[in-house]
C-alpha positions as CSV (number, residue, x, y, z in Angstrom):
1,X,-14.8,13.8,-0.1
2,X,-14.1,10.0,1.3
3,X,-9.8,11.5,1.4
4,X,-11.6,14.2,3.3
5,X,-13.5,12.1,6.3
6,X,-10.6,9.2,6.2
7,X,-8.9,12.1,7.0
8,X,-10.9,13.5,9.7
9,X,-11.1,10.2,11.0
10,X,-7.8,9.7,11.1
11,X,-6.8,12.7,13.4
12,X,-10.3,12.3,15.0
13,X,-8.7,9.3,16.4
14,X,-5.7,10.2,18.9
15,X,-5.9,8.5,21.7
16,X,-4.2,9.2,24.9
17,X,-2.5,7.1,27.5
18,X,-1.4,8.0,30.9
19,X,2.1,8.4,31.8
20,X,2.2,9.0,35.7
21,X,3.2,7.4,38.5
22,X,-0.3,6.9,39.8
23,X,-1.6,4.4,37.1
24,X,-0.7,0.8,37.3
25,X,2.2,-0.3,34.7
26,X,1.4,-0.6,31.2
27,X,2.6,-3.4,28.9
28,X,5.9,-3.2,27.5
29,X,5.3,-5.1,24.5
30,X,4.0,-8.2,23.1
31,X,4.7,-11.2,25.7
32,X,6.3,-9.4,27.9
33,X,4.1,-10.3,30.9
34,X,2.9,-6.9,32.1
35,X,-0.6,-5.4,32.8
36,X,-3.0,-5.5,30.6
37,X,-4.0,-2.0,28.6
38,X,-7.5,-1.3,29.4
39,X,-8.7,0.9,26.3
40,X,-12.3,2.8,27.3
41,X,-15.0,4.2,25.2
42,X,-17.4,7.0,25.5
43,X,-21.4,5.9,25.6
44,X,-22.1,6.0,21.8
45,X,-21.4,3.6,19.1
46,X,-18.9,4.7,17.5
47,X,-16.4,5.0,20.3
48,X,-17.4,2.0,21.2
49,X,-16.7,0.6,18.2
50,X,-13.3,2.3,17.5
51,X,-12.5,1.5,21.0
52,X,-13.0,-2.3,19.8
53,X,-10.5,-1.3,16.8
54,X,-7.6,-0.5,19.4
55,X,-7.5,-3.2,21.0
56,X,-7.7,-5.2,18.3
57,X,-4.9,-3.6,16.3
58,X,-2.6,-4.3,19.8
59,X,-4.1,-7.9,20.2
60,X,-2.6,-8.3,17.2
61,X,0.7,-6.9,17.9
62,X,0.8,-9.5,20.7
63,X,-0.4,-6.9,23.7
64,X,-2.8,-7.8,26.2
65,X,-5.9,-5.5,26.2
66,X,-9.6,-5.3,27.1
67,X,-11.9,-3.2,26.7
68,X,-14.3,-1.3,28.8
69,X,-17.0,-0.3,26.5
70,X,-19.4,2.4,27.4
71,X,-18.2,4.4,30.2
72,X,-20.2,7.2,30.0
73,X,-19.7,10.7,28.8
74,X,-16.3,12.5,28.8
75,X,-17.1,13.8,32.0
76,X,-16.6,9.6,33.4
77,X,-14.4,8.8,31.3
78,X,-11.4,11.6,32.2
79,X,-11.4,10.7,35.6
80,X,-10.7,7.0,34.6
81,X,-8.0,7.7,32.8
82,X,-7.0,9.8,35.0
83,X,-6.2,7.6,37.8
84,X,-4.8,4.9,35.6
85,X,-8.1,2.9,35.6
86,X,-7.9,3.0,32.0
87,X,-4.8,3.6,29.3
88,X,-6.0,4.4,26.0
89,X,-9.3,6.4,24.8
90,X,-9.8,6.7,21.3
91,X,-11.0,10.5,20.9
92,X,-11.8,13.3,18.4
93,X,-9.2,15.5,18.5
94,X,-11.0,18.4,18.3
95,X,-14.1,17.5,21.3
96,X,-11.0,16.6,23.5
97,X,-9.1,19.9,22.9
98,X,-12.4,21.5,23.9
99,X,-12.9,19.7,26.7
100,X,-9.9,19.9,28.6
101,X,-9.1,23.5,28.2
102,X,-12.9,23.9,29.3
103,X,-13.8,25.3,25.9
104,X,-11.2,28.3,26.4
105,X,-8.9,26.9,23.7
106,X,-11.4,25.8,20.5
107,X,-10.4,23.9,17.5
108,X,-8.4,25.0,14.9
109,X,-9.2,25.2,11.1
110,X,-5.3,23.3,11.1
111,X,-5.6,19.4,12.3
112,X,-1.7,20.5,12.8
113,X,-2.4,22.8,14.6
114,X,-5.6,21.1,17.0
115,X,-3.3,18.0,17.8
116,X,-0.8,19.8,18.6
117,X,-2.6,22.0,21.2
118,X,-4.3,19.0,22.6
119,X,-0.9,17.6,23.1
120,X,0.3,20.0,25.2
121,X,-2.9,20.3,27.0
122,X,-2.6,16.4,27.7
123,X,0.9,16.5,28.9
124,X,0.3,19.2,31.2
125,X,-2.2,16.5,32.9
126,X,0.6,14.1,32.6
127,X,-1.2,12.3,29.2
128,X,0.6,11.7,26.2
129,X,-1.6,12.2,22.7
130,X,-1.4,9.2,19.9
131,X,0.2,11.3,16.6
132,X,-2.4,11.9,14.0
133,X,-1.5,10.7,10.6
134,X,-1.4,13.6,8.5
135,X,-2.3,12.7,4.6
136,X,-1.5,14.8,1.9
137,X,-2.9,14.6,-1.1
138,X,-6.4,13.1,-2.5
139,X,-7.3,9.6,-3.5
């Protein structure tokens, strides 16, 4: 059961970054003097808090980041990333699929199967998914 929601958590996770011309440049690596990546979070704790985990994870790696913790409901949020006012968005797989194909695409039983459908939902809108790692196996 805890393989089960690490899991679930896991792929719950992929976060998406924007790829057009219309946001401001995103850091190139660690030092290399470029933009900060401003990672948001929906308006519940636990975005807020795995938003917090992002940007700590690229801190680390020697990125600059910040956060911008509760934004508001997806319905803010998408329009932030959207226009480059934000890069990253930690966000269930599953909820985004929903969201962006206005509920005409649902979830599959397959996490496969959901990222990949919110993938190329995301680069239609010229957003790039973050790869759920897929775990095989129980611990």
């Amino acid at each position: 059961m805890a393989g089960t929601a690490c899991l679930v958590l896991t792929v719950a996770c992929a976060a998406c970054t924007t790829t057009s011309s219309r946001a401001p440049p995103a850091a190139r690596g660690p030092g290399s003097g470029s933009a900060e990546i401003t990672v948001g979070s929906f308006d519940f704790p636990e975005s807020v808090l795995l938003a917090y985990l992002y940007a700590d994870v690229l801190a680390g790696r020697g990125y600059p980041v910040r956060v911008l913790p509760d934004l508001g409901t997806r319905e803010l949020v998408d329009p932030a990333l959207m226009a480059g006012l934000i890069q990253l968005v930690p966000e269930y797989t599953g909820s985004a699929l929903e969201f962006v194909s206005l509920g005409r695409v649902p979830a599959a039983a397959s996490v496969a199967a959901t990222a990949s459908a919110l993938a190329r939902s995301m680069t239609a809108r010229g957003l790039v998914t973050g790869r759920p790692r897929l775990r095989t196996g129980t611990r």
